[in-house]
C-alpha positions, 0 to 999 in steps of 0.5 A: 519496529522502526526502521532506517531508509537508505538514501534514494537517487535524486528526489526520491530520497525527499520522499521519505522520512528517515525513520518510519514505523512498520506495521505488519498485519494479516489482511483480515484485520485490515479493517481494524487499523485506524488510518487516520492515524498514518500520514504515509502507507505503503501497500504491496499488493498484500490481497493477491493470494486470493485470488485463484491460482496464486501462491498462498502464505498460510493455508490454514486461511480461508481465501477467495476472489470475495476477499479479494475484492472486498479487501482492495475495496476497503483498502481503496474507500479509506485512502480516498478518505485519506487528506490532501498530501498523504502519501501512497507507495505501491509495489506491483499495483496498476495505476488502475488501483490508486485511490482517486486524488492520487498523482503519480509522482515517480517510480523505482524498480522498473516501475513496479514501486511506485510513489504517489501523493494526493493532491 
């Protein structure tokens, strides 16, 4: 799918492409997805609904504080990976959970999106 970004304030705008291709993936699959092949990700906490107590998308899936984890850790191994000027949007993410080598470099929404490059 590829969709088109409207203009964002100051130097946010600069940040993106004007056009981008959007993958959508059950995080079980996550492991399939060949990351050498994207240059830009944007992650929004997707793993969250397993852990206990949160609301659940598909309750045919098996969901654990196991995959939880395991998901985030995979997820975090392959943007460390990741060269130097990759860029990593995150929505509703600590600072704690950006991967190694990312710096801060601005934030939206009251600050629950934010924009990262490796550096």
């Amino acid at each position: 799918m590829s969709l088109t970004i409207p203009p964002l304030p100051g130097r946010l705008d600069k940040w993106f492409a004007s056009d981008f291709n959007f993958h959508h993936l059950y995080p079980l699959y996550i492991r399939e997805l060949d990351f050498r092949e994207y240059d830009h990700f944007y992650f929004f906490n997707s793993f969250y609904e397993n852990l206990p107590g949160t609301c659940k998308i598909d309750n045919n899936l098996t969901y654990s504080s196991y995959l939880y984890n395991s998901y985030n850790r995979y997820l975090y191994d392959q943007l460390e990976k990741m060269p130097t000027g990759t860029r990593l949007a995150t929505y509703h993410c600590s600072e704690e959970e950006a991967p190694n080598g990312y710096h801060l470099v601005g934030t939206a929404i009251d600050h629950l999106l934010s924009f990262w490059v490796k550096g």
